[in-house]
Each structure stands twice: as C-alpha cells, then as structure tokens.
BAMARPA-781199 format. One record per residue (C-alpha): x, y, z; residue in three letters; residue number from 1. Coordinates in steps of 0.02 Angstrom, whole numbers. Each point is the difference from the previous one (the first is absolute). Layout:
// residues N
+--------+--------+--------+--------+-----+
!      u !      v !      w ! residu ! num !
+--------+--------+--------+--------+-----+
!      X !      Y !      Z !    ALA ! NUM !
...
+--------+--------+--------+--------+-----+
// end
This chain:
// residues 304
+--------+--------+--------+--------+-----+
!      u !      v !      w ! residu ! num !
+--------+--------+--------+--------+-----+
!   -735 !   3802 !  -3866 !    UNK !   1 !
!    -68 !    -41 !   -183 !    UNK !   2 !
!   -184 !      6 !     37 !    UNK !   3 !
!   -124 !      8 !    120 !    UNK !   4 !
!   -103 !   -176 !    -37 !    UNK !   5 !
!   -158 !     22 !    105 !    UNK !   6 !
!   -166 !    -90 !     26 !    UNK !   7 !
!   -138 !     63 !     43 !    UNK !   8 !
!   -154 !   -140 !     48 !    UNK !   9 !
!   -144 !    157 !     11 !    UNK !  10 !
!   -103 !     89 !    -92 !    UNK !  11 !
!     95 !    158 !    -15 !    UNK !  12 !
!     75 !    -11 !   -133 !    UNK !  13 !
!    160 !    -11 !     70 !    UNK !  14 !
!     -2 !    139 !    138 !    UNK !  15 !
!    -88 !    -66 !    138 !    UNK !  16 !
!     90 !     -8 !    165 !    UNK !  17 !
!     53 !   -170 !     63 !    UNK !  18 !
!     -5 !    -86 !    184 !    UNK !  19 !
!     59 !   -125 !     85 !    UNK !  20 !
!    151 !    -39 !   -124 !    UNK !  21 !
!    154 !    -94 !     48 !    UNK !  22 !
!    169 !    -37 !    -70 !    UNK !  23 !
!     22 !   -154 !   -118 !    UNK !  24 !
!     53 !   -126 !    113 !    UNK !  25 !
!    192 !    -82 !    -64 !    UNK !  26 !
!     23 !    125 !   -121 !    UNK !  27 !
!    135 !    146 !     64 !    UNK !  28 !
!   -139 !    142 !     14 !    UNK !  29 !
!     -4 !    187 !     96 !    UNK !  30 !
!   -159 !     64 !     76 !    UNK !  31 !
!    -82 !    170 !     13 !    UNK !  32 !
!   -134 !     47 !     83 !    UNK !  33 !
!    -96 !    123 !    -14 !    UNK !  34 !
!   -191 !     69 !     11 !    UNK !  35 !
!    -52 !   -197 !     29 !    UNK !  36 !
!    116 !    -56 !   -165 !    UNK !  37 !
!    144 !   -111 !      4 !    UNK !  38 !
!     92 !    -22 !   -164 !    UNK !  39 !
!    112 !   -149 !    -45 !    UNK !  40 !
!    188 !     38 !    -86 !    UNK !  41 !
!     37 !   -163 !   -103 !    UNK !  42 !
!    171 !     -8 !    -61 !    UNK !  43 !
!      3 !    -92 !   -168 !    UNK !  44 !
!    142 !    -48 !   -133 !    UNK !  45 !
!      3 !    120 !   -160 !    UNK !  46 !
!     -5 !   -142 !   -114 !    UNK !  47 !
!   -152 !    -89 !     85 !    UNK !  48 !
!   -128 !    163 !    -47 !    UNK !  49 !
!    -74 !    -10 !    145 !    UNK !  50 !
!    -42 !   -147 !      8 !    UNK !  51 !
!     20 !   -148 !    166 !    UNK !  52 !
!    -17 !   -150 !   -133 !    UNK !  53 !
!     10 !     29 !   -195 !    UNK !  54 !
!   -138 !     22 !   -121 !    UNK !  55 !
!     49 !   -181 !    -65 !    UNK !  56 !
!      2 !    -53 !    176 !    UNK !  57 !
!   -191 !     52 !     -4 !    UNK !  58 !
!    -33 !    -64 !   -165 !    UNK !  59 !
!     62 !   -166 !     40 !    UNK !  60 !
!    -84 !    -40 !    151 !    UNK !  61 !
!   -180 !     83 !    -89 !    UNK !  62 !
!     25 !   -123 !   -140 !    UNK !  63 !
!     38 !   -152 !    135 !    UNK !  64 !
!   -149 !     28 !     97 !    UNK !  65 !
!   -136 !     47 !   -170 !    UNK !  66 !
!     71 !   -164 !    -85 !    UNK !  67 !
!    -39 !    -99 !    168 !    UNK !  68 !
!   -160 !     84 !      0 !    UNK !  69 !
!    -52 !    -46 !   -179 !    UNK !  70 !
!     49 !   -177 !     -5 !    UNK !  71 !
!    -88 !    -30 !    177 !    UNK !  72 !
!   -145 !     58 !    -89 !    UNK !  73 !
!     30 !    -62 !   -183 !    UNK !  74 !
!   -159 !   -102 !    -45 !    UNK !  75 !
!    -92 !    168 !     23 !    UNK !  76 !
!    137 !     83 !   -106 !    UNK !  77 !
!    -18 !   -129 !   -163 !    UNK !  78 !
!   -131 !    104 !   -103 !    UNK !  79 !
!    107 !    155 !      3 !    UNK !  80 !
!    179 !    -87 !    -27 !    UNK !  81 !
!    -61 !    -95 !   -162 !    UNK !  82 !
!     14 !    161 !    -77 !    UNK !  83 !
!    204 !    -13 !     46 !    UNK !  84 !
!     32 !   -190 !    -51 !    UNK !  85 !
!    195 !     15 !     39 !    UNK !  86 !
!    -51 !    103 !    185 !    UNK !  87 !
!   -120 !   -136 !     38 !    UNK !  88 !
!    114 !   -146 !    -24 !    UNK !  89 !
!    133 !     81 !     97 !    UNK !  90 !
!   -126 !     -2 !    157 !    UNK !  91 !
!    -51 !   -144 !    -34 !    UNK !  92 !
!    177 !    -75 !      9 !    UNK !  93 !
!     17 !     90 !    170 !    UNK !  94 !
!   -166 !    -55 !     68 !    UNK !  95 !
!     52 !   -213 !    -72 !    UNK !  96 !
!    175 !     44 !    112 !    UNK !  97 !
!    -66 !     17 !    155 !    UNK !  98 !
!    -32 !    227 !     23 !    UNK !  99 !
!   -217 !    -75 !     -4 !    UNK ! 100 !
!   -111 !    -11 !    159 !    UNK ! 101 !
!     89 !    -77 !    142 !    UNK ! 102 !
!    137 !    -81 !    -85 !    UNK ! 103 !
!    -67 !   -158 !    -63 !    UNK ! 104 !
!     77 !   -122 !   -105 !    UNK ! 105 !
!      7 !     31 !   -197 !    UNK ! 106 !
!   -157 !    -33 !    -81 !    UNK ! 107 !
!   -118 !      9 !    144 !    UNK ! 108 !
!    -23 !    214 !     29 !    UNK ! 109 !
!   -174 !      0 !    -68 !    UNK ! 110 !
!    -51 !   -117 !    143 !    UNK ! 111 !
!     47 !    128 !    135 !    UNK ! 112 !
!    -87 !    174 !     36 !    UNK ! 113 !
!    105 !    161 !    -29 !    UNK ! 114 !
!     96 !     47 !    158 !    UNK ! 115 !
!    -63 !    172 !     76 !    UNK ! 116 !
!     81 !    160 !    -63 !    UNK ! 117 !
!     97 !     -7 !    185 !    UNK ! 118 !
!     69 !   -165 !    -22 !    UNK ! 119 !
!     56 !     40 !   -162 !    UNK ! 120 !
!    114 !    149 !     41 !    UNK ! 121 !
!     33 !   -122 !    167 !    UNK ! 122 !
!     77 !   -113 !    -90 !    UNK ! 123 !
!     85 !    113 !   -125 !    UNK ! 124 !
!     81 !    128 !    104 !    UNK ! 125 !
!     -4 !    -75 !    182 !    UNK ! 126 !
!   -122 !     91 !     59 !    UNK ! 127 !
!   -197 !     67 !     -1 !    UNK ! 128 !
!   -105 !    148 !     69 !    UNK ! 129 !
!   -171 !     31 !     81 !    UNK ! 130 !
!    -86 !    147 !     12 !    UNK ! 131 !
!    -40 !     25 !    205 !    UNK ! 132 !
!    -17 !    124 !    124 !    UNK ! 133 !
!    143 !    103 !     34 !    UNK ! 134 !
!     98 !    -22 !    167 !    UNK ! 135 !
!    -12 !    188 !     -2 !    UNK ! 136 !
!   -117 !     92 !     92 !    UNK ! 137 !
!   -133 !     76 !    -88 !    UNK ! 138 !
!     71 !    -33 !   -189 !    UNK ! 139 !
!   -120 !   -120 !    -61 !    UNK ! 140 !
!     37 !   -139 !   -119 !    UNK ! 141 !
!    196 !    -52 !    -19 !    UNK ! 142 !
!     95 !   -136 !    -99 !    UNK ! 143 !
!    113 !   -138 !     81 !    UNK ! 144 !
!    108 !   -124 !    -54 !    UNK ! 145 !
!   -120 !   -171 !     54 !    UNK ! 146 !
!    109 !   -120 !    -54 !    UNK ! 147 !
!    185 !    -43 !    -32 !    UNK ! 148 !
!    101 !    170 !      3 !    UNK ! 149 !
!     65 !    110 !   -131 !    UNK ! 150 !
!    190 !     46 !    -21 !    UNK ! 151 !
!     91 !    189 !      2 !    UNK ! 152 !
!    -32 !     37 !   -188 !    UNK ! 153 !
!   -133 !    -93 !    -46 !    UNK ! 154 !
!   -146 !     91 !    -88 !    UNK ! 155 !
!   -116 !    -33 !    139 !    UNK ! 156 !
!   -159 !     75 !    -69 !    UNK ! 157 !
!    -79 !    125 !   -145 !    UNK ! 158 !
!    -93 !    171 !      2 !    UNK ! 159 !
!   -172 !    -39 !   -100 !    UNK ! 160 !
!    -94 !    140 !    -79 !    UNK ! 161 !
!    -33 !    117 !   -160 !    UNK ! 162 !
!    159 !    105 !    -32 !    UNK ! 163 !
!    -11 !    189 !    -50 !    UNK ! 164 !
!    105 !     74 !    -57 !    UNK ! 165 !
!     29 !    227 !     21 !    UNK ! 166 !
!   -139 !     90 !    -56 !    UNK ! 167 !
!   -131 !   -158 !    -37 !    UNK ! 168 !
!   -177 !     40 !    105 !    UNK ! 169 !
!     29 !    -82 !    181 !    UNK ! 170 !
!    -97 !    137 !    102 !    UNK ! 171 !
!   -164 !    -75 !     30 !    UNK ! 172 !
!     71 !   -203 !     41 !    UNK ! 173 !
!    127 !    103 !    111 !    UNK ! 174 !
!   -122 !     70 !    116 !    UNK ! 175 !
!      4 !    -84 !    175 !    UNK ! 176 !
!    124 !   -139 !    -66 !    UNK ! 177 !
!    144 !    -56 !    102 !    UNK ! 178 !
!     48 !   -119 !   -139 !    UNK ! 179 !
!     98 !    110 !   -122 !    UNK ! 180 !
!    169 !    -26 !    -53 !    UNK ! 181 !
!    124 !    130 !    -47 !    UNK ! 182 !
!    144 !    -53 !    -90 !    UNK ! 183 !
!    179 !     67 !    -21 !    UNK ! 184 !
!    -36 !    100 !   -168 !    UNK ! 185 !
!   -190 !     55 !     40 !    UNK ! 186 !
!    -80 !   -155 !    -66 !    UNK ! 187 !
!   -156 !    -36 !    122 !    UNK ! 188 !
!    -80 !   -183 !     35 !    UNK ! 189 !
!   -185 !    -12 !     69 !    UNK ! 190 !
!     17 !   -148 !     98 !    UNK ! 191 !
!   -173 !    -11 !     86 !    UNK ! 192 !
!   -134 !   -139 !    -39 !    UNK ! 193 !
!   -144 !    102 !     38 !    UNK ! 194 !
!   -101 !    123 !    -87 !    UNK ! 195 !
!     13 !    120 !   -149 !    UNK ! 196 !
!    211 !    -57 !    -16 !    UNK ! 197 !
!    -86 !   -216 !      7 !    UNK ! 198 !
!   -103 !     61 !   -149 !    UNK ! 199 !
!    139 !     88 !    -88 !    UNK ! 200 !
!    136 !   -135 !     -4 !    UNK ! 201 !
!   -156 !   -141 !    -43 !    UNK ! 202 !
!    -46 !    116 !   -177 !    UNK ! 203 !
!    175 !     24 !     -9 !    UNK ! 204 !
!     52 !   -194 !    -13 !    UNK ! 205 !
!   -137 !    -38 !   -103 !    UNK ! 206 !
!     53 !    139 !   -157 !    UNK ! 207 !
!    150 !    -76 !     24 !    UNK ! 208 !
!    -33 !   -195 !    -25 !    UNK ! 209 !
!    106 !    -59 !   -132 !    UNK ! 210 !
!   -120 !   -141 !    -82 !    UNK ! 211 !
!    -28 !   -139 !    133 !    UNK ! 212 !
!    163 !     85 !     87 !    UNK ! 213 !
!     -9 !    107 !    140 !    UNK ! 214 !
!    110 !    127 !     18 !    UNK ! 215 !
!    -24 !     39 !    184 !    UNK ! 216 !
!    -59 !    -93 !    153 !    UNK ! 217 !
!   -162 !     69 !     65 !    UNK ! 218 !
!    -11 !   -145 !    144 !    UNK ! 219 !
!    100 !    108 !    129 !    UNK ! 220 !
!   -160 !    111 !     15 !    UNK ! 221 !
!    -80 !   -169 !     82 !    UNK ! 222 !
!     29 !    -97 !    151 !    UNK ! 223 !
!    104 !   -136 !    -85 !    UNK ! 224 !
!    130 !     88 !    -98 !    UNK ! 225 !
!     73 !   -128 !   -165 !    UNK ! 226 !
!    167 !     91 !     37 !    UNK ! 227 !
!     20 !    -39 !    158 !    UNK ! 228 !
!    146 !    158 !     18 !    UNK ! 229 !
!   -142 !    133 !    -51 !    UNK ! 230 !
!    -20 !     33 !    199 !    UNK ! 231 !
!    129 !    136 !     -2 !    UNK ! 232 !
!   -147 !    140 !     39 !    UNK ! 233 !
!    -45 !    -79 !    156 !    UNK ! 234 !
!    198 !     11 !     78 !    UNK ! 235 !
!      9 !    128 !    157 !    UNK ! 236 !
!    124 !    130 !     10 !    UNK ! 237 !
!    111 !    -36 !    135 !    UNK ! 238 !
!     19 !     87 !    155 !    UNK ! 239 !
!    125 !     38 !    155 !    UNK ! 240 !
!    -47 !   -164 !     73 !    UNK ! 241 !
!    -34 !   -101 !   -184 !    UNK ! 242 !
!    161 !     47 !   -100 !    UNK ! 243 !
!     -3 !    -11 !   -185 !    UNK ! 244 !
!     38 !   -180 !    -65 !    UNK ! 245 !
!    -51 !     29 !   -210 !    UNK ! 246 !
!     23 !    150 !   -118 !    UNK ! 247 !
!    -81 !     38 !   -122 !    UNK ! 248 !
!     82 !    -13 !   -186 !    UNK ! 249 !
!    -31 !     50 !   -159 !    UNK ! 250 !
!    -13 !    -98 !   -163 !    UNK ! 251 !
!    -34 !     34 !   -186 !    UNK ! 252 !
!    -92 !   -190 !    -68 !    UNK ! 253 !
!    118 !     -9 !   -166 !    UNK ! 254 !
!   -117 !     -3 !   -174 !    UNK ! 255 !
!     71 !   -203 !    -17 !    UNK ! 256 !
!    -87 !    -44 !    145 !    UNK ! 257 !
!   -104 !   -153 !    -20 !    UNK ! 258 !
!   -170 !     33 !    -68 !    UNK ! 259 !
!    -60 !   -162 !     70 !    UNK ! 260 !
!     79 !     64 !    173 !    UNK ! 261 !
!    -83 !    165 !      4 !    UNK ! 262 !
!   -176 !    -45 !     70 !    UNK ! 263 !
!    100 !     -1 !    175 !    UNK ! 264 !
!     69 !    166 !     -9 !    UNK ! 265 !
!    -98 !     98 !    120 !    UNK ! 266 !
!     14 !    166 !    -74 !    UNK ! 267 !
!   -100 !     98 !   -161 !    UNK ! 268 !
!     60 !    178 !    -81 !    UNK ! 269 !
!   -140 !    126 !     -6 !    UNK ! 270 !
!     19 !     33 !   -170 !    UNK ! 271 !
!     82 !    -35 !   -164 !    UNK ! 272 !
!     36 !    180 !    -62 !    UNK ! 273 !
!    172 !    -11 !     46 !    UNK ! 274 !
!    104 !   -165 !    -28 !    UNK ! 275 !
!    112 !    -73 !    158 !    UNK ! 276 !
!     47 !   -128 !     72 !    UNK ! 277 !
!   -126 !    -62 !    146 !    UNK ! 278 !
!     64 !     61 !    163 !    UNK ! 279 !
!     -9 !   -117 !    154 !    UNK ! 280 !
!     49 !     -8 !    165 !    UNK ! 281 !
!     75 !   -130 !    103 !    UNK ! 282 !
!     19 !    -29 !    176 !    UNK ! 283 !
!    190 !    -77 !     41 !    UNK ! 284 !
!     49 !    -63 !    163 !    UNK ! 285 !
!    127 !    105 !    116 !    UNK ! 286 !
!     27 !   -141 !     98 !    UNK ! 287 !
!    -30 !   -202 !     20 !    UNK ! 288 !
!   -179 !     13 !     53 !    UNK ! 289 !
!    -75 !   -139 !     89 !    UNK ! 290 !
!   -172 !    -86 !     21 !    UNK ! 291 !
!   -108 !     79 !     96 !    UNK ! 292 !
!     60 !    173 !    -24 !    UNK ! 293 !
!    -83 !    149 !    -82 !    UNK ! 294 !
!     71 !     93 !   -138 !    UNK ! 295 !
!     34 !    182 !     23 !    UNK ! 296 !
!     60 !    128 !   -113 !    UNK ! 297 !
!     57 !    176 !     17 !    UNK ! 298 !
!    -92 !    134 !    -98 !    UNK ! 299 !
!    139 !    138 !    -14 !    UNK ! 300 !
!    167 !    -51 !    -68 !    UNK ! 301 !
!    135 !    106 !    -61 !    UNK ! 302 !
!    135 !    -89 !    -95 !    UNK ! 303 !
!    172 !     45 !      0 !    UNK ! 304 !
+--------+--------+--------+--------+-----+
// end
C-alpha cells in the first residue's frame, strides 16, 4: 500500500467517524467495517499517482467547459478582454464559428440571448445537473444528472470553497459545518455558502481581483452557480443501498492557466504567505451515470 488517500467531508479535521459508507461501485474495492465505518481499498496503477483520469484529463475538460462558458457570455466579457487584444480575437473567432448562444449562423450571435450555465455544460459535455432533494432519507439537498448522462471518467462536478491549507485559522468557520474538505496532504476546503466561511471566501475573491479579472468565482455561494460544476458540496455520501458512483480527485490549477478562464474556478487560497499552486477538487464518474440519477460519493477511500 503507498498511502492512505482519505477524505474526510466534516468538520473534524480529519478524525471524525464516518457512517453509512459503501464501496466504490466498478472499481475492485475490499470493505471493513467497523464501529459504523466502512472504508474503500482502491487499487490504482503506480504510474497514474493516484489518480482515475490524469491531471491533463482534468485540465482539458476545465478549459472546454470555462471557454464554452465565456463565449456564451462574451458581450458581457468585451470591457475586460480589450485589455488582451490577441485573447479577445481568439473568442471572438470561436463565438463567429458557431461555440455562441444556440448555435446560430455566423454573424447573427448578438441577436440571441446567452444559453443558461446548464445548457452550456449540456451541450459541451453531454450532460447537466440540478440541485434537488436527495432520494435519501433524511439527507437533504442532493445533485442529479437532469439531462443527457455523463460517461465513466468524465469530471462530473467540482468541490467549491476557500482552501486552507495546515496551520491557517479554520476553527471558528469549522464549528457546526458539515461542509469541510480534507484533502490527501492536510489541505482543508470550506465548502459551505453560509455564514462566517460565505464572508470569508467573498473578502477573499475580492483582494484577489486581478484588474477587471476575477480570479475566483464567487457565484457558487448563490442559487445560480456561473460554473455550473461548483455543486460538488451538495453530493451525498453513498450508502449500503446508494453505492458510490463519483470520487473525489485532486488537482493542482497549473500557474499558465488562463487568466481570462479563472473567474469560473470555484475555489480561493486563504492566504498569500506561502506560494502554491491552487488546489481543487474534482468529482469523476465511477461509472456511466444516467439522467435522472443522483450522484453519490464515498467519503473514506484508501488507495492502493
């Protein structure tokens, strides 16, 4: 075993006990159980680090669905792009080809409203979300694929929040939180929309506006997300009867990143004292998951 990979979606900083965990469903797995925890064994190649899909995988499909995004929405972009002449004529070739509002002819996008954020990633990756009541008893709000259906491997959603990392002050937005993250290497995301944590990662994004760029997407704390992946806190851990049909996956957002692409990235570090690459976390698809079904993860994984 090279490491014990583990996530933890609670506030205990990592040592809370967790229930109602199943194996990840199509994956070759073993399962303990014991004092109400079941942990998942996840067999992985050396050479893949861990990882179901690769980090270019991820950055791909990121940069697919942010560039559908921005051109959808490019007449609200303008002011901000004329500070990048060569950026903005690149979009603005790939809005004149046909990637604009509901695919209409050359020449005529500015006649058409912007598609919804759900019809965007609809027609970009096959498939959208909603944000509905869970089909489990008692667990509140879940996410489902409403439309199309996503394939094994697809990055299926994103973990929004402000990202900690060891010893940075998380006490007081941890109290009576169910939405924090623990990472592989300690690294902690506050993914609620509520409270002290909503009024952290707002003053966060704004110290970190670059110009008229934003560095971070603040919209997931609303009702109508811009990204419509930042849903990822709102995905149920799965249970005896619900197995596990996404894990969760790490990834670093490289410094060449589009600026331009960055005011969909759904995550903010705390602070600057220490330079790093912006941690993230995706949500990839065990399985082919169809529409209508609800997306559940698995909180405990040990990979092997």
């Amino acid at each position: 075993m090279r490491r014990a990979a583990w996530w933890c979606c609670a506030a205990c900083g990592g040592a809370g006990t967790l229930t109602s965990t199943a194996s990840c469903h199509g994956w070759p797995s073993t399962s303990a159980a014991s004092a109400g925890e079941v942990r998942t064994l996840r067999y992985v190649p050396e050479s893949s680090q861990d990882k179901i899909i690769s980090d270019e995988d991820v950055f791909e499909t990121l940069l697919k669905v942010f560039t559908a995004l921005l051109v959808n929405d490019f007449s609200r972009q303008v002011p901000a792009l004329a500070l990048l002449p060569g950026v903005q004529r690149r979009y603005a070739r790939l809005r004149a080809a046909g990637l604009g509002p509901a695919g209409s002819p050359p020449g005529r996008h500015s006649q058409r409203e912007p598609l919804s954020p759900e019809e965007v990633l609809f027609r970009t990756l096959g498939f959208s979300l909603a944000r509905e009541r869970s089909s489990l008893l008692s667990a509140g709000t879940g996410v489902f694929v409403s439309r199309g259906s996503a394939p094994q491997g697809a990055v299926v959603a994103m973990y929004p929040g402000t990202v900690y990392r060891k010893h940075e002050p998380i006490f007081f937005q941890s109290l009576g939180n169910p939405f924090i993250f623990r990472c592989i290497d300690g690294i902690l995301i506050d993914g609620n929309d509520k409270g002290l944590s909503r009024s952290v990662y707002r003053s966060c994004s704004w110290r970190d506006q670059l110009g008229p760029f934003q560095m971070s997407d603040v919209s997931w704390l609303t009702a109508a997300p811009q990204n419509p992946l930042a849903v990822g806190q709102y995905v149920n851990n799965c249970s005896y009867e619900k197995a596990a049909n996404v894990c969760y996956q790490e990834f670093d957002v490289p410094r060449h990143f589009p600026v331009e692409l960055k005011q969909y990235l759904p995550n903010i570090v705390y602070s600057h004292e220490i330079e790093s690459h912006l941690r993230c976390v995706v949500l990839v698809a065990l399985r082919d998951i169809k529409q209508g079904e609800e997306l559940f993860s698995n909180y405990y994984t040990i990979v092997n």
